[in-house]
C-alpha positions as semicolon CSV with decimal commas, in nm:
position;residue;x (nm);y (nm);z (nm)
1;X;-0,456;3,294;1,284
2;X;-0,546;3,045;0,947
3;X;-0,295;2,808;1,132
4;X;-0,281;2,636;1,448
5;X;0,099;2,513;1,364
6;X;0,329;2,562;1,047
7;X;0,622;2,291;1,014
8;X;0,981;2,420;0,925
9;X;1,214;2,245;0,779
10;X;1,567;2,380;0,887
11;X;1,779;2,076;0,708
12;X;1,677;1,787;0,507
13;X;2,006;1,626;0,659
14;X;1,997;1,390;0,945
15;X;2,210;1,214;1,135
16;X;2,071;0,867;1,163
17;X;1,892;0,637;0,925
18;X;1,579;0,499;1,138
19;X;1,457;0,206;0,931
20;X;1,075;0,362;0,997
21;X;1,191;0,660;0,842
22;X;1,146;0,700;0,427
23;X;1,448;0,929;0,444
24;X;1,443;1,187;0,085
25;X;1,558;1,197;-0,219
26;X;1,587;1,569;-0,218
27;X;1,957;1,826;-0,235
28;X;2,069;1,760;0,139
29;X;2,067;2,140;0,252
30;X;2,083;2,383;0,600
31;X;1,865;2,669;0,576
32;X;2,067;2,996;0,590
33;X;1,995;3,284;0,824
34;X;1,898;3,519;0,527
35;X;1,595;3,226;0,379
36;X;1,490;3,151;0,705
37;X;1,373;3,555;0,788
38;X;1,225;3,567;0,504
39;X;1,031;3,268;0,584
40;X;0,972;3,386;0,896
41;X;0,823;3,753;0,733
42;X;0,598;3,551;0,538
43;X;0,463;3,355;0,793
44;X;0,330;3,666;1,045
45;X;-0,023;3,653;1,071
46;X;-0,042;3,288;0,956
47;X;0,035;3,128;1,286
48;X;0,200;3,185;1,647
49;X;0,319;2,793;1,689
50;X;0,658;2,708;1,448
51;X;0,744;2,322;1,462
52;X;1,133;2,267;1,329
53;X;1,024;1,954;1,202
54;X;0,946;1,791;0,889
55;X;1,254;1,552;0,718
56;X;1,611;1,614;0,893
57;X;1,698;1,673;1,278
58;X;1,698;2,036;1,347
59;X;1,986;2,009;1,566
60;X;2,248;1,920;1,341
61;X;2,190;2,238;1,189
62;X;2,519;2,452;1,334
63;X;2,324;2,772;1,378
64;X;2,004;2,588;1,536
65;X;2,064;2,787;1,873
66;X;2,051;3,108;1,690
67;X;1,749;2,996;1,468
68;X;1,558;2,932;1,752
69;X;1,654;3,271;1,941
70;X;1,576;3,472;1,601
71;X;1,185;3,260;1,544
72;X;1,130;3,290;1,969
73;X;1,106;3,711;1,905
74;X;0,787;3,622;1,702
75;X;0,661;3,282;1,742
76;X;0,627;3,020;2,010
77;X;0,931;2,726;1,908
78;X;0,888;2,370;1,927
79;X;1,115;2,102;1,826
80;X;1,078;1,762;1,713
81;X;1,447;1,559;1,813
82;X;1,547;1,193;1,761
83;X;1,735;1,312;2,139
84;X;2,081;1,229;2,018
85;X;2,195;1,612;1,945
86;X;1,997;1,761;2,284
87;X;2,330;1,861;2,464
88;X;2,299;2,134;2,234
89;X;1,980;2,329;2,262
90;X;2,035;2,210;2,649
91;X;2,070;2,583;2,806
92;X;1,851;2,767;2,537
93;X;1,587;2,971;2,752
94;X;1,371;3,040;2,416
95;X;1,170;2,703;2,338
96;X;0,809;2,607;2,426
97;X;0,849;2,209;2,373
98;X;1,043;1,937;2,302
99;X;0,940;1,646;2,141
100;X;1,205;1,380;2,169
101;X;1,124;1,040;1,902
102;X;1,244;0,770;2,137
103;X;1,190;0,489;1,866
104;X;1,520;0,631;1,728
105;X;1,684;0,437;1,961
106;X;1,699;0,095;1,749
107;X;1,972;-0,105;1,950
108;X;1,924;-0,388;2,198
109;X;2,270;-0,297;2,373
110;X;2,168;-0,195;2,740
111;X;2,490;-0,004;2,787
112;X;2,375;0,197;2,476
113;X;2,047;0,263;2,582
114;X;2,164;0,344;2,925
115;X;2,434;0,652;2,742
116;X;2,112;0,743;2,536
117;X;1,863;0,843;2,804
118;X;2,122;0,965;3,019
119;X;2,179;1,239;2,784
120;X;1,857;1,329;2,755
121;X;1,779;1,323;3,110
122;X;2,074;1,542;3,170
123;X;1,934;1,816;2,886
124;X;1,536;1,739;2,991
125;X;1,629;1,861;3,398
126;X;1,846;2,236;3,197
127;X;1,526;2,247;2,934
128;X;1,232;2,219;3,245
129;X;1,442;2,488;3,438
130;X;1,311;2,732;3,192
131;X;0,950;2,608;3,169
132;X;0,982;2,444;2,808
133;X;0,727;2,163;2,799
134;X;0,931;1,795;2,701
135;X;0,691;1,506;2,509
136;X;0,885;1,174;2,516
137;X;0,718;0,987;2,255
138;X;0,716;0,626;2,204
139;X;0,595;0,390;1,911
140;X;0,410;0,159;2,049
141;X;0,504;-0,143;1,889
142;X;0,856;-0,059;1,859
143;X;1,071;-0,356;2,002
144;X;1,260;-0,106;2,219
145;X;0,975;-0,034;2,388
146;X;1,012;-0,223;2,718
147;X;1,343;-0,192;2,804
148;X;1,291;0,225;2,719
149;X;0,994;0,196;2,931
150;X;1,227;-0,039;3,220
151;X;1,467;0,259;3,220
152;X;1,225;0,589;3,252
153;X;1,063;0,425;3,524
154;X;1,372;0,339;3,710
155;X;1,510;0,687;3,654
156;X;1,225;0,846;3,745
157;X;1,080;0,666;4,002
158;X;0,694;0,640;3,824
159;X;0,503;0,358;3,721
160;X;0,406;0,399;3,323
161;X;0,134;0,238;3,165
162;X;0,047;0,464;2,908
163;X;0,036;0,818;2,827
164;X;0,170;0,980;3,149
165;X;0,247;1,268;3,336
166;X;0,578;1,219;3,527
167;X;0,599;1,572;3,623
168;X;0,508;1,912;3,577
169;X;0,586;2,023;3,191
170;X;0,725;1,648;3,157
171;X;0,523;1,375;2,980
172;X;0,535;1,002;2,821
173;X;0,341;1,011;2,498
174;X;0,238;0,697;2,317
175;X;0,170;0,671;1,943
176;X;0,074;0,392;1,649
177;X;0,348;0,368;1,413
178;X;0,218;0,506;1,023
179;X;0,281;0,441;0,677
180;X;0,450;0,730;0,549
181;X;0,239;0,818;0,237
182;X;0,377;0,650;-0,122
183;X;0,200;0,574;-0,449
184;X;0,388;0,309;-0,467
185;X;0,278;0,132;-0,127
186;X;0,063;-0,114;-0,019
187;X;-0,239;0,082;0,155
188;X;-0,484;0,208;-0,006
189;X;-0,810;0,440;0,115
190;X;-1,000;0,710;-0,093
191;X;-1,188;0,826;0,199
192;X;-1,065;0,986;0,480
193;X;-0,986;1,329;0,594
194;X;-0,644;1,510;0,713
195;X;-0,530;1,832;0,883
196;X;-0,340;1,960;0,609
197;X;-0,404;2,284;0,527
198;X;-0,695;2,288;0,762
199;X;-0,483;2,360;1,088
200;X;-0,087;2,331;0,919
201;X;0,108;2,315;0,689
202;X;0,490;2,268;0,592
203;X;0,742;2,412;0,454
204;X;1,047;2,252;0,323
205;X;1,426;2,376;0,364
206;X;1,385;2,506;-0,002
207;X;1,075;2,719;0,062
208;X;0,838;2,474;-0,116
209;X;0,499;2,449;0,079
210;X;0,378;2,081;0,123
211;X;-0,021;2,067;0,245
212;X;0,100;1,884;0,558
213;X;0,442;1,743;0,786
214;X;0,434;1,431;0,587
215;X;0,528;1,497;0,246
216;X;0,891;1,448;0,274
217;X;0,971;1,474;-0,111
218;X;0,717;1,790;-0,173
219;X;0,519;1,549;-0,439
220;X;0,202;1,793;-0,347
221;X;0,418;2,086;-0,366
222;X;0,189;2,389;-0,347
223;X;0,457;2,677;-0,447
224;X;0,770;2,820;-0,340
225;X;0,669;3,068;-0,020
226;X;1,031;3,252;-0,110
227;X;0,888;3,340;-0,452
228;X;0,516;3,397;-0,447
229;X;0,308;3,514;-0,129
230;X;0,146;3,298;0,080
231;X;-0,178;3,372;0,022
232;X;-0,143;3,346;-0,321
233;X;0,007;2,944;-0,303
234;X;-0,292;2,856;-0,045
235;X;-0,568;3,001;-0,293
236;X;-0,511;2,810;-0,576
237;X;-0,681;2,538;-0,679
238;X;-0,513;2,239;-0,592
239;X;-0,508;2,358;-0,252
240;X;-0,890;2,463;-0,198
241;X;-0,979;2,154;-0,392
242;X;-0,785;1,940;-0,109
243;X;-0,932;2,155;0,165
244;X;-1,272;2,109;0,039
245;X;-1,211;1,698;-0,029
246;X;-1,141;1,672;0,282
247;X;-1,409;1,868;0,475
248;X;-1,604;1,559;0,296
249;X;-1,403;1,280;0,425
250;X;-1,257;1,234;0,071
251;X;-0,916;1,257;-0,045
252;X;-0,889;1,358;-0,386
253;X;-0,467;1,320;-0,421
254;X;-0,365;0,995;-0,512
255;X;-0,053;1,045;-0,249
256;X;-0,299;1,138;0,066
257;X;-0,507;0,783;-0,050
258;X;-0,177;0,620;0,043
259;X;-0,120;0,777;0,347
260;X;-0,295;0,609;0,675
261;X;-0,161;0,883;0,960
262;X;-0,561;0,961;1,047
263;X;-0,698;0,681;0,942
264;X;-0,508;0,518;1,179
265;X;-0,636;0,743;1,464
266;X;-0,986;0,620;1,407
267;X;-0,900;0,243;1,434
């Protein structure tokens, strides 16, 4: 497989408006059963690992159940959730793992919080019934943090103190917070490398192909996978020139020199 993962954007539409997130600029669309099989077509031999994640949360789309069931015939599914929505993939039997953003949660109201998890415990103990792996992932400096942390632990009876295990298939995963990549931002590095279109890349609700899951307004756009093959989009030379710049620690887009996602990894 050229790909360990491919992202797939179902909807560009969300249902929140996380101040960490950049949002888009782009048509607010659902991807329609027809687009997304062809997508799907086009993907077979690429990778065996689909990620509905890129801008948007995947369950607001209406037919994400059915989505999910039509991808699971052909690829292992894994969703990335702000956890608001999870009632509704609850009972599907078809998804490797959920990764639920618990930074969404930005209010201090315990009562709130307390309705938040609950839900998701309630979906987490239907989901682990049928084996899918669930990531609860937390930004570490998010000022939610402790009181998210407070609850878990009371609800599950486990001391956590960093990236932990609760239980089989169930984990607490602990991340940096990023700078989503912008020209027009404040960071700046030249060198670095990425895993775009090394081990993924993305695909937007339109078709375009972005080099990797962060390029939430397709300003590296690559082609439109629903009008020319995929081979053909990752062979040209914007793409191989990226590949290549950063197999030498260099990034030769001015967006990836904005972006700090791996740098931060290294510091």
């Amino acid at each position: 497989m050229r790909f360990k993962k491919v992202y797939l954007e179902i909807t560009n539409i969300c249902n929140l408006n996380c101040s960490f997130c950049p949002g888009n600029n782009r048509v607010k669309s659902l991807i329609s059963i027809d687009d997304f099989n062809l997508i799907l077509n086009s993907l077979e031999g690429y990778t065996k690992y689909l990620y509905f994640h890129l801008m948007g949360e995947p369950l607001f789309h209406p037919d994400i159940n059915n989505l999910i069931d039509i991808a699971s015939s052909r690829f292992y599914v894994n969703i990335t959730t702000n956890g608001y929505l999870i009632s509704r993939i609850a009972n599907n039997k078809n998804i490797r793992q959920v990764n639920i953003s618990l930074q969404a949660f930005n209010n201090q109201n315990k009562k709130e919080l307390t309705k938040y998890l609950n839900d998701i415990y309630d979906a987490v103990d239907n989901l682990l019934l049928n084996n899918t792996i669930i990531n609860l992932r937390i930004w570490q400096d998010n000022p939610d943090t402790q009181n998210i942390l407070k609850e878990l632990e009371n609800h599950y009876n486990v001391r956590i103190t960093g990236n932990t295990k609760i239980k089989t298939n169930l984990y607490v995963d602990f991340a940096k917070s990023f700078i989503w990549p912008d020209i027009n931002n404040d960071y700046c590095n030249v060198n670095g490398s990425c895993k775009g279109l090394i081990d993924h890349i993305g695909i937007l609700v339109d078709g375009t192909v972005v080099p990797c899951c962060l390029d939430y307004n397709g300003s590296l756009k690559l082609g439109n996978i629903k009008e020319t093959p995929l081979n053909q989009i990752l062979n040209q030379e914007k793409a191989l020139k990226m590949i290549e710049g950063f197999k030498q620690n260099k990034k030769c887009e001015k967006m990836c020199q904005h972006c700090n996602f791996y740098d931060r990894i290294k510091n």
